[in-house]
C-alpha atoms as a printed R data frame, in Angstrom:
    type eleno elety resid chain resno       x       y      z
1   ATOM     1    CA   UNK     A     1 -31.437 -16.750  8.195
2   ATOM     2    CA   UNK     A     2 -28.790 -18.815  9.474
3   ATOM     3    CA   UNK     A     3 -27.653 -18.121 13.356
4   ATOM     4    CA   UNK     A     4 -24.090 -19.089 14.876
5   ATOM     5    CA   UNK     A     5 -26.373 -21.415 17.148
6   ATOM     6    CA   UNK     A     6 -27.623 -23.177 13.504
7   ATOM     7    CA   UNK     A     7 -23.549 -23.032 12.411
8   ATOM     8    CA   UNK     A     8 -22.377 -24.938 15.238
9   ATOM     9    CA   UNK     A     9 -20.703 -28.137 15.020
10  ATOM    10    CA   UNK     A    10 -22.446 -31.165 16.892
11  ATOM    11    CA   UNK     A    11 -20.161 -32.003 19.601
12  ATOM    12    CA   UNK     A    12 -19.878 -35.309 20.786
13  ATOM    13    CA   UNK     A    13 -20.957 -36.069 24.489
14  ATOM    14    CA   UNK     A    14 -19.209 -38.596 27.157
15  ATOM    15    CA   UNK     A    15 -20.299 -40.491 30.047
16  ATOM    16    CA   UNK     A    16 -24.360 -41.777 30.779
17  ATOM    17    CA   UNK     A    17 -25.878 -40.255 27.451
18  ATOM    18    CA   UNK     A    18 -29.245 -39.453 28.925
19  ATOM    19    CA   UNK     A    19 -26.879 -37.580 31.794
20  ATOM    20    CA   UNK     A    20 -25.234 -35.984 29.266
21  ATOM    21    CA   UNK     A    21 -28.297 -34.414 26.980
22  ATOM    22    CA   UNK     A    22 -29.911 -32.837 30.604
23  ATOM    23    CA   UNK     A    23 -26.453 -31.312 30.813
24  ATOM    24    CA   UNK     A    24 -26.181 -30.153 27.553
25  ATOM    25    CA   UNK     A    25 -29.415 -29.320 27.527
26  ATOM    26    CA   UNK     A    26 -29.508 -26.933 30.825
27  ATOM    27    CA   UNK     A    27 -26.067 -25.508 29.080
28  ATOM    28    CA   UNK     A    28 -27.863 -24.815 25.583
29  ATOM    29    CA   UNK     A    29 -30.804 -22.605 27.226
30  ATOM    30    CA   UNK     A    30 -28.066 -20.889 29.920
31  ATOM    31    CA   UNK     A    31 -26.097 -19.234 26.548
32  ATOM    32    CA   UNK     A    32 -28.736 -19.227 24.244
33  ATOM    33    CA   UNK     A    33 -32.085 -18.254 25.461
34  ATOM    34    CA   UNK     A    34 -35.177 -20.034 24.260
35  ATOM    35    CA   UNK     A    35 -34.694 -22.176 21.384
36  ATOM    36    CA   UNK     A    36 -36.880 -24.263 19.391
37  ATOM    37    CA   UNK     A    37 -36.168 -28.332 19.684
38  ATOM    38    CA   UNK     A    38 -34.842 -28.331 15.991
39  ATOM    39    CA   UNK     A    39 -32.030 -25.599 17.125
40  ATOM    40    CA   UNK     A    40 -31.611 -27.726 20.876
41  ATOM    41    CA   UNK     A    41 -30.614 -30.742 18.423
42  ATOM    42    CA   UNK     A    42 -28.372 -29.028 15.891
43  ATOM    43    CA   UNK     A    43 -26.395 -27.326 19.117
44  ATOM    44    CA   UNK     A    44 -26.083 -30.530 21.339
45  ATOM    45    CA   UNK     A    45 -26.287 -33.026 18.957
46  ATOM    46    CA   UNK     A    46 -28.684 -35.537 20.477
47  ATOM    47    CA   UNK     A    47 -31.627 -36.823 18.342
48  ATOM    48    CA   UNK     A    48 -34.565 -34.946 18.380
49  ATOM    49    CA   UNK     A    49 -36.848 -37.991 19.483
50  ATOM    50    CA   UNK     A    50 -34.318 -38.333 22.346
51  ATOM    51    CA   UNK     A    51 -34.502 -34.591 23.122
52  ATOM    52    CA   UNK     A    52 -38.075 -34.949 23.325
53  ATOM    53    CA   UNK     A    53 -38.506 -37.697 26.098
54  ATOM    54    CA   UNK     A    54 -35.622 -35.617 27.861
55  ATOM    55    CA   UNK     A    55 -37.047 -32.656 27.866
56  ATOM    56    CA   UNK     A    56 -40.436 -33.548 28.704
57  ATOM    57    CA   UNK     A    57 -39.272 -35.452 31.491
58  ATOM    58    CA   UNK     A    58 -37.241 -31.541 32.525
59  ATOM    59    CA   UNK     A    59 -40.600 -29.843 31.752
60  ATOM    60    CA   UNK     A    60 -42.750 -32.187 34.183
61  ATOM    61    CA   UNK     A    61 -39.909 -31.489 36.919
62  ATOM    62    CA   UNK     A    62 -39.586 -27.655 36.074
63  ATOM    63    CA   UNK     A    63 -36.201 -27.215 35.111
64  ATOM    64    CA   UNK     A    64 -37.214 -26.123 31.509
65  ATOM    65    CA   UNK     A    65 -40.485 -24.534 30.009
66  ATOM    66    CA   UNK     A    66 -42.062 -24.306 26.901
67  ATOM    67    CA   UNK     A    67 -43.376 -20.785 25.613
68  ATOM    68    CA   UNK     A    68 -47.067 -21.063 24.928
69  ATOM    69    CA   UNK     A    69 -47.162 -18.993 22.166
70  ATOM    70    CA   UNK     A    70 -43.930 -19.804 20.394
71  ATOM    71    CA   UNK     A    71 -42.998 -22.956 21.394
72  ATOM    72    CA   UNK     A    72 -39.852 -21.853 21.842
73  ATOM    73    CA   UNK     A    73 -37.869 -24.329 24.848
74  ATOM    74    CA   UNK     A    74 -36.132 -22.068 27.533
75  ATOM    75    CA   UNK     A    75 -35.139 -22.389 31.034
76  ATOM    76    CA   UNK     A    76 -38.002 -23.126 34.063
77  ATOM    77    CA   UNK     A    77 -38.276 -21.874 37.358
78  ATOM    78    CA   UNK     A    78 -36.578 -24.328 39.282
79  ATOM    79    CA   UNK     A    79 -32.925 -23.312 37.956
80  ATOM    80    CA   UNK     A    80 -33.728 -19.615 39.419
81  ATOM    81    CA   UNK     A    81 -34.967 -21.676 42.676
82  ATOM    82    CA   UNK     A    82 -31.655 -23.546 42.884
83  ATOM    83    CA   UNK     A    83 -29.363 -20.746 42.152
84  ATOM    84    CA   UNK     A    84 -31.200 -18.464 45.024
85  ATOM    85    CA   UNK     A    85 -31.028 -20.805 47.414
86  ATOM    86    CA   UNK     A    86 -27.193 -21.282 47.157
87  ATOM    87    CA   UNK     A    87 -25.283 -19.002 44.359
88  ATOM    88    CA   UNK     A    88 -22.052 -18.499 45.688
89  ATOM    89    CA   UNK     A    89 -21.282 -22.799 46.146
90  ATOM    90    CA   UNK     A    90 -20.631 -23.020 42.981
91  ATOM    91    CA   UNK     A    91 -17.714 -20.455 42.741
92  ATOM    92    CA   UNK     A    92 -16.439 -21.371 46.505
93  ATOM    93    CA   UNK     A    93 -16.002 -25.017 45.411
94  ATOM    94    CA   UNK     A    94 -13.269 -24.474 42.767
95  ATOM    95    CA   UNK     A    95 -11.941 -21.201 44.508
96  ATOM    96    CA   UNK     A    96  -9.471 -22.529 47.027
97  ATOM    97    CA   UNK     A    97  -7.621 -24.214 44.518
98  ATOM    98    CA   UNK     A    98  -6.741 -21.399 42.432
99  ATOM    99    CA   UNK     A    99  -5.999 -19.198 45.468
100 ATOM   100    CA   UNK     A   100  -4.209 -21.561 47.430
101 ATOM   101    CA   UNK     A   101  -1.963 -21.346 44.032
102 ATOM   102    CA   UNK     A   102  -2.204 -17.356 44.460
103 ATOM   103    CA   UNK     A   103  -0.980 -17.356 47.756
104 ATOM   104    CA   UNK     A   104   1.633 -19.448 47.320
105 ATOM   105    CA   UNK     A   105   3.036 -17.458 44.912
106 ATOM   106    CA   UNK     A   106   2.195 -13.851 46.229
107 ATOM   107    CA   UNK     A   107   1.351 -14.578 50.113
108 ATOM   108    CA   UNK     A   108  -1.466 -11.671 49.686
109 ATOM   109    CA   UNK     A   109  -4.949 -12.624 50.801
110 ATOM   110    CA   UNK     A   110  -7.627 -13.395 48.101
111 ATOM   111    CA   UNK     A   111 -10.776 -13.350 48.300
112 ATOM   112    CA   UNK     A   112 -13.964 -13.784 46.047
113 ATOM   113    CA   UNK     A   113 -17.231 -12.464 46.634
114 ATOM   114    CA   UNK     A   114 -20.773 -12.214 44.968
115 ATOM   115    CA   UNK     A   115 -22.764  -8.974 44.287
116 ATOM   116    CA   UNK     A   116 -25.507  -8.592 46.328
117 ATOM   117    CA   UNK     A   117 -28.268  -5.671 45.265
118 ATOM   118    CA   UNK     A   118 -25.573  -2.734 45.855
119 ATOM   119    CA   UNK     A   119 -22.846  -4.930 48.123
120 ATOM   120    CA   UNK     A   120 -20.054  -6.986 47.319
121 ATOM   121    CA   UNK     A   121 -20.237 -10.466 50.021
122 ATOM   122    CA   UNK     A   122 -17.001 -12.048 51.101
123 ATOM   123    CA   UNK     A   123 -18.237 -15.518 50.387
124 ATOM   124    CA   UNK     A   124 -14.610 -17.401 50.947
125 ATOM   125    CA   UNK     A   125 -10.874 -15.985 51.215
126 ATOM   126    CA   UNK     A   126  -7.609 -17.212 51.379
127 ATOM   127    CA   UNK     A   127  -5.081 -15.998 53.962
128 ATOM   128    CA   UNK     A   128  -1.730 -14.398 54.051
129 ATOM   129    CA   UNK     A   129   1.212 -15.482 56.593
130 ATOM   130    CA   UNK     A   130   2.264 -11.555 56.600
131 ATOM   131    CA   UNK     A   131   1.095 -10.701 59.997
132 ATOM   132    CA   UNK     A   132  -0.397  -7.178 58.470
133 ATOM   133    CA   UNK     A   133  -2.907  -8.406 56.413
134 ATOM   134    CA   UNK     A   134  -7.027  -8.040 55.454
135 ATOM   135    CA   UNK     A   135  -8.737  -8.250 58.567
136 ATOM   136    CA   UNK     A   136 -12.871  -9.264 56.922
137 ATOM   137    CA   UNK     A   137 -15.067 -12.258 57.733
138 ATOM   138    CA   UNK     A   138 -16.928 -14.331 55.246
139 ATOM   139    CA   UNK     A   139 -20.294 -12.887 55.061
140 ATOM   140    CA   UNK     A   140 -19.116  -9.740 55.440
141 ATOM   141    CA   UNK     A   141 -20.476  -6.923 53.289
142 ATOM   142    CA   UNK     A   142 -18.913  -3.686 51.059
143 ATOM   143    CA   UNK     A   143 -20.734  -0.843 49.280
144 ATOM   144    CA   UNK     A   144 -20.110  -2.187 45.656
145 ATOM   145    CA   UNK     A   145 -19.464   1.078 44.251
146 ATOM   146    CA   UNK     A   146 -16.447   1.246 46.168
147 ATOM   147    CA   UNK     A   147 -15.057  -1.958 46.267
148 ATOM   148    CA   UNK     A   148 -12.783  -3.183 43.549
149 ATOM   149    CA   UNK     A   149 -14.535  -6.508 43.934
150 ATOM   150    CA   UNK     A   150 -18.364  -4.445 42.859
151 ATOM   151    CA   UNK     A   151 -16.733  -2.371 40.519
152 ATOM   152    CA   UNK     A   152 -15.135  -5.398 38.779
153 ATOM   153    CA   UNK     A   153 -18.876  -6.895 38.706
154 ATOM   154    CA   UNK     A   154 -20.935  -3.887 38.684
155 ATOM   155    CA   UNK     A   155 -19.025  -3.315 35.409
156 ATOM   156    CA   UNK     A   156 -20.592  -6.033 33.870
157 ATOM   157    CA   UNK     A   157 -24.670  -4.523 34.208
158 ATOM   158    CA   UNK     A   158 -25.950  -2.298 31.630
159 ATOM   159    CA   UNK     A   159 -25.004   1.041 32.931
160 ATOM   160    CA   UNK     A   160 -28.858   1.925 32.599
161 ATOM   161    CA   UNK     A   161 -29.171  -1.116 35.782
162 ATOM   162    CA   UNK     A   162 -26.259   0.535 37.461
163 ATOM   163    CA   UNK     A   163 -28.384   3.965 37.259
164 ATOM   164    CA   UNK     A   164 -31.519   2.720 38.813
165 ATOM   165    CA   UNK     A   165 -29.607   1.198 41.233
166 ATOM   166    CA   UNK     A   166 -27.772   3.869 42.853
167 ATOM   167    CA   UNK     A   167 -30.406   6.708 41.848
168 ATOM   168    CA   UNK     A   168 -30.303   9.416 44.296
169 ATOM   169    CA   UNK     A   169 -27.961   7.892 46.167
170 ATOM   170    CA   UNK     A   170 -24.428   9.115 48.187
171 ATOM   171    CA   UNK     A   171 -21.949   7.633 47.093
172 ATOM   172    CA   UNK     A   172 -19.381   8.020 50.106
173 ATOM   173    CA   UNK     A   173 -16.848   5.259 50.564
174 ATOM   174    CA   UNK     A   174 -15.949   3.281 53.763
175 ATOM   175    CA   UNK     A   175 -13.012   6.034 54.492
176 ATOM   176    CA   UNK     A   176 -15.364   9.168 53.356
177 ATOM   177    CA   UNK     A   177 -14.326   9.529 49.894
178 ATOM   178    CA   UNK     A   178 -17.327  11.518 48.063
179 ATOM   179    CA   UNK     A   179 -17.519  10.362 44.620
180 ATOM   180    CA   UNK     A   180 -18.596  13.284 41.906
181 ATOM   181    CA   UNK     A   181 -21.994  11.292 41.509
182 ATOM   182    CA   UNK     A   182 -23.192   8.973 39.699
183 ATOM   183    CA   UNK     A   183 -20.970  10.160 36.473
184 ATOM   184    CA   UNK     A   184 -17.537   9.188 38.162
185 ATOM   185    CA   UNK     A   185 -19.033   5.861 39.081
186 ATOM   186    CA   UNK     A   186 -19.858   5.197 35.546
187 ATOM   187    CA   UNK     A   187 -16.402   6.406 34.257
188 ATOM   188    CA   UNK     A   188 -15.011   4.353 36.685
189 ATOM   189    CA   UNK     A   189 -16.830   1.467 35.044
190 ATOM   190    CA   UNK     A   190 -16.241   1.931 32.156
191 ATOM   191    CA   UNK     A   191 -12.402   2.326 32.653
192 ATOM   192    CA   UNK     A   192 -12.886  -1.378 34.179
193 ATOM   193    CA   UNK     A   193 -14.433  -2.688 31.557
194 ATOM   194    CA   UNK     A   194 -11.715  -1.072 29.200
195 ATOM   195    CA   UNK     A   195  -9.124  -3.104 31.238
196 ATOM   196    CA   UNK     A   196 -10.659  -5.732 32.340
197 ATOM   197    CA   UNK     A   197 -10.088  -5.586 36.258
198 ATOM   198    CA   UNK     A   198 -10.998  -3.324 39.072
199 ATOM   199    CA   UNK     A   199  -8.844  -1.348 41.622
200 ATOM   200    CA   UNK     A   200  -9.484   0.899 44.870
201 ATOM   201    CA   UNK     A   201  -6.180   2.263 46.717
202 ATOM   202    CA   UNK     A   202  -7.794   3.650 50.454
203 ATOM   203    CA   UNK     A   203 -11.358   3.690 49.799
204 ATOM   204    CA   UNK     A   204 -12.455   0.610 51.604
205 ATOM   205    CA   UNK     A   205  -9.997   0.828 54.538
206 ATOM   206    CA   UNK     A   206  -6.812   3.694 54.941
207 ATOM   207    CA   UNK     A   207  -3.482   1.888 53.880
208 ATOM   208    CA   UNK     A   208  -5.611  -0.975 51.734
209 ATOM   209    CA   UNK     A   209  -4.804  -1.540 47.976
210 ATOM   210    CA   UNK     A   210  -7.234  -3.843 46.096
211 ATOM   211    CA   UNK     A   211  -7.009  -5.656 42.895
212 ATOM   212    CA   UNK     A   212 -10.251  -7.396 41.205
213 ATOM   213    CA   UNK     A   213 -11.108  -9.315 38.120
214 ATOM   214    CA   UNK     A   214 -14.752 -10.685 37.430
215 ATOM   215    CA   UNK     A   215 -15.150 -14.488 37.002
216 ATOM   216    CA   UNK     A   216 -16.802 -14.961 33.831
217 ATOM   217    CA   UNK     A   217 -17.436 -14.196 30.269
218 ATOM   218    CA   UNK     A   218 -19.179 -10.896 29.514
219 ATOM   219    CA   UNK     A   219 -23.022 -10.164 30.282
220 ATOM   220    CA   UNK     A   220 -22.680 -13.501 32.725
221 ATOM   221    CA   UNK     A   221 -19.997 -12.197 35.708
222 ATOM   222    CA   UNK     A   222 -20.678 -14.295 38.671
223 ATOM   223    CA   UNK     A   223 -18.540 -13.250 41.007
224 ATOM   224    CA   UNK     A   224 -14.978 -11.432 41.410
225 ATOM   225    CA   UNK     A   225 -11.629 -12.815 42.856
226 ATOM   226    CA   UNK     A   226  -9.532  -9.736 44.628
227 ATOM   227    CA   UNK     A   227  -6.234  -9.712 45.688
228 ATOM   228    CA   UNK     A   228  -6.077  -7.268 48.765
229 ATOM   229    CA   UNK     A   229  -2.475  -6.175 49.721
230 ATOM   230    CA   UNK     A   230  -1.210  -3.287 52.276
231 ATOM   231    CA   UNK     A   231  -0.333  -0.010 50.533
232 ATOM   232    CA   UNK     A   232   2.983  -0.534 51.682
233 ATOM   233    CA   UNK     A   233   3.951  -3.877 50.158
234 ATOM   234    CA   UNK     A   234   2.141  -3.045 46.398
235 ATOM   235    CA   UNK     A   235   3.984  -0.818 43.928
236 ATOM   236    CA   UNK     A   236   3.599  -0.637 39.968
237 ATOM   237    CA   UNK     A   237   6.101  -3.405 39.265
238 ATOM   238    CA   UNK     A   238   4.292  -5.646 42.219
239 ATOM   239    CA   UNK     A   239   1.055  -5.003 40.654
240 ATOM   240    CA   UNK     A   240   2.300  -5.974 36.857
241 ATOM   241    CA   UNK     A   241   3.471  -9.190 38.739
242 ATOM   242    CA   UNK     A   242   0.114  -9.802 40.425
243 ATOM   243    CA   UNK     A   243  -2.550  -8.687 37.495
244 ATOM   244    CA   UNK     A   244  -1.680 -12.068 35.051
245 ATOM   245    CA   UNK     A   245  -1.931 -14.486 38.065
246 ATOM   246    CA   UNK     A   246  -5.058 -13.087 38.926
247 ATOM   247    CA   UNK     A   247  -6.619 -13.191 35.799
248 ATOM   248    CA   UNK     A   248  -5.517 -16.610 35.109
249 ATOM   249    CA   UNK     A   249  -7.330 -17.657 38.207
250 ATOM   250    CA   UNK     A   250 -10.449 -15.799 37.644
251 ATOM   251    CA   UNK     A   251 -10.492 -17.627 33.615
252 ATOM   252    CA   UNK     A   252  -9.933 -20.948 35.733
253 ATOM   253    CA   UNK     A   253 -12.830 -20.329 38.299
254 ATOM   254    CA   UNK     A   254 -14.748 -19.284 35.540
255 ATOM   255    CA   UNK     A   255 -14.531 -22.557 33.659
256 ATOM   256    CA   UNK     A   256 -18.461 -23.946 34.735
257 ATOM   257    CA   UNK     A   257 -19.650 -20.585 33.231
258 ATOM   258    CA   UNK     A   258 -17.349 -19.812 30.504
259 ATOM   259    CA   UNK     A   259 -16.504 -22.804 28.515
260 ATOM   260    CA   UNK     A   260 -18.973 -22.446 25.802
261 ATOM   261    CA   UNK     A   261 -18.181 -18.699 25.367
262 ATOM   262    CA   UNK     A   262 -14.677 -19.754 24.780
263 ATOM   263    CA   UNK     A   263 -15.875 -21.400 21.871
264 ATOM   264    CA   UNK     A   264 -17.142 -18.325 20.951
265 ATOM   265    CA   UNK     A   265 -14.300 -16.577 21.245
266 ATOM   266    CA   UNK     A   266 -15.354 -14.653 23.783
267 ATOM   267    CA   UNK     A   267 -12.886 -15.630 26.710
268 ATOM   268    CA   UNK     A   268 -10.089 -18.219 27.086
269 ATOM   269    CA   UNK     A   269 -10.244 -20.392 29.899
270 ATOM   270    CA   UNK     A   270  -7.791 -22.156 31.930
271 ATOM   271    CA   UNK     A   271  -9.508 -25.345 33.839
272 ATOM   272    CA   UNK     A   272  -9.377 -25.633 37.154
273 ATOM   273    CA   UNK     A   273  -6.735 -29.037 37.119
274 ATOM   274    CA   UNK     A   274  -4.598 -27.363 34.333
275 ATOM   275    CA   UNK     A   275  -4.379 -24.427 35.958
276 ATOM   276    CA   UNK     A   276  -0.430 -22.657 36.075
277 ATOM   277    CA   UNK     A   277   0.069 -19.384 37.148
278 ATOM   278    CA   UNK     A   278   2.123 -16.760 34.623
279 ATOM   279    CA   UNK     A   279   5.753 -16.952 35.301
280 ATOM   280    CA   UNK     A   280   6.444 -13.905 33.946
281 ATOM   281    CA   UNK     A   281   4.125 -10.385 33.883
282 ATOM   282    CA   UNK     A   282   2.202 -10.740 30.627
283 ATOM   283    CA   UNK     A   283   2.735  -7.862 27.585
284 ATOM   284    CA   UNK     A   284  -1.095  -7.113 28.467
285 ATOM   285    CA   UNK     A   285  -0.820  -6.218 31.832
286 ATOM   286    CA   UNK     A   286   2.439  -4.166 31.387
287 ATOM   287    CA   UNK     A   287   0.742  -2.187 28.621
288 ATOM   288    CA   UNK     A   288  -2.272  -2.061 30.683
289 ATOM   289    CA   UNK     A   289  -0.017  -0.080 33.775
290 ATOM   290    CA   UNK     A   290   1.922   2.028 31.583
291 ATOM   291    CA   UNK     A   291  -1.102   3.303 30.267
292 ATOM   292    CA   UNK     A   292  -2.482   4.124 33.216
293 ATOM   293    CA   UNK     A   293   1.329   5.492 34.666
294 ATOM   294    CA   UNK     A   294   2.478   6.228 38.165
295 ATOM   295    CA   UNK     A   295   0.575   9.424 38.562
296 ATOM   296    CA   UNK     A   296  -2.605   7.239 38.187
297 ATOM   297    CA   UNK     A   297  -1.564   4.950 40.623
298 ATOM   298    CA   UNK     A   298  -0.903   7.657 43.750
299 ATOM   299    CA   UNK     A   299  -3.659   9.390 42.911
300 ATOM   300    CA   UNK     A   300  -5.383   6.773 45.423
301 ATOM   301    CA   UNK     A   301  -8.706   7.950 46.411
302 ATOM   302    CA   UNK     A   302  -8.826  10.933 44.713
């Protein structure tokens, strides 16, 4: 039966050839899973005699392996070696750029961490002139489930994960905010998902509003960019200002990870050098507040 991997157009490559098959090669496996050398051909478009020597030479240095019993071609051990040993450098390395733009145009701090087990890590920010701002350190840690940064990417594990995670667990924020167990955590989830970004008003730190959005395409969120403003300078028409710009930046960061999905369909991305922020709050957004209304908005911590 036919697959949308066997549908797919060849696409043409640029550059050092043999560069670009490891590449597309590495990129193949990443959205696709295992895949036999016939399908690795058909979705990157390099000759299956070249794929061969290239992927042998991958095998020998463990960057791919080859199931034994199918034969199937799928990712090796050292790509889980190289993205423990350093996962946040790639996000951090494009991040400035879009929040330098975010700044600029808001002048609220932004910041973009990486989830942790059950904690959100600051893993770079971007300052504010306002003299009340964010006071956090890169490296610093929050309880995910509280966060708007972990919510925005715990919303992206099968709720079953998220269960075993925080299984008999308190879940008391920062400020002491009990949540109703582990079934308000999930609605909250879920109500992120539905949305597509995160928010906390006080449960982190008193008189701290949050914004969140997770950088990249569904099922593969590596991180989340978070705009954290004072309670006194964010209101509902601030926020339907903020939301576009944030999610424009999040597509752009997300442009290593989410390129092929866009293909897909699954999520549009902005890259990184083409990058302009929303001059105007987008219909999505505005729709996305009124549904929620003012009420939901001062409920806070609740």
């Amino acid at each position: 039966m036919a697959t949308a991997l066997d549908q797919r157009p060849a696409r043409p490559y640029r550059g050092s050839a043999g560069i670009s098959a490891v590449l597309d090669v590495l990129d193949t496996l990443d959205r696709h899973g295992p895949v036999t050398l016939a399908q690795l051909s058909r979705e990157t478009g390099v000759a299956k005699s070249t794929l061969h020597r290239v992927c042998s030479t991958m095998g020998k240095r463990g960057w791919i392996a080859r199931d034994s019993s199918s034969g199937n071609i799928e990712l090796g051990p050292r790509v889980a070696w190289l993205a423990r040993a350093n996962p946040a450098s790639a996000l951090t390395a494009g991040f400035y750029e879009v929040a330098r733009e975010i700044v600029e145009r808001h002048n609220e701090t932004t910041c973009l961490t990486v989830l942790d087990g059950c904690e959100s890590v600051f893993v770079a920010k971007q300052e504010t002139t306002h003299p009340v701002r964010l006071v956090t350190a890169v490296g610093s840690r929050l309880p995910a489930f509280a966060s708007a940064s972990g919510r925005a990417m715990l919303a992206d594990l099968p709720e079953r994960e998220v269960a075993a995670m925080y299984k008999g667990s308190e879940l008391v924020t920062p400020t002491g905010r009990r949540l109703r167990g582990l079934s308000e955590l999930i609605t909250i989830l879920r109500e992120t998902r539905r949305r597509g970004y995160a928010e906390n008003v006080d449960e982190t730190a008193l008189g701290l509003r949050c914004l969140a959005v997770p950088v990249g395409p569904p099922g593969r969120v590596a991180g989340a960019i978070t705009l954290c403003v004072p309670s006194g300078r964010m209101d509902g028409a601030r926020k339907r200002e903020m939301l576009p710009d944030l999610m424009a930046a999040a597509r752009a960061l997300a442009g290593p990870w989410a390129s092929a999905a866009a293909a897909d369909g699954e999520i549009s991305v902005s890259r990184l050098n083409n990058l302009r922020l929303s001059p105007d709050p987008t219909d999505v957004a505005a729709r996305a507040d009124r549904r929620d209304g003012l009420d939901h908005e001062r409920k806070g911590a609740q």
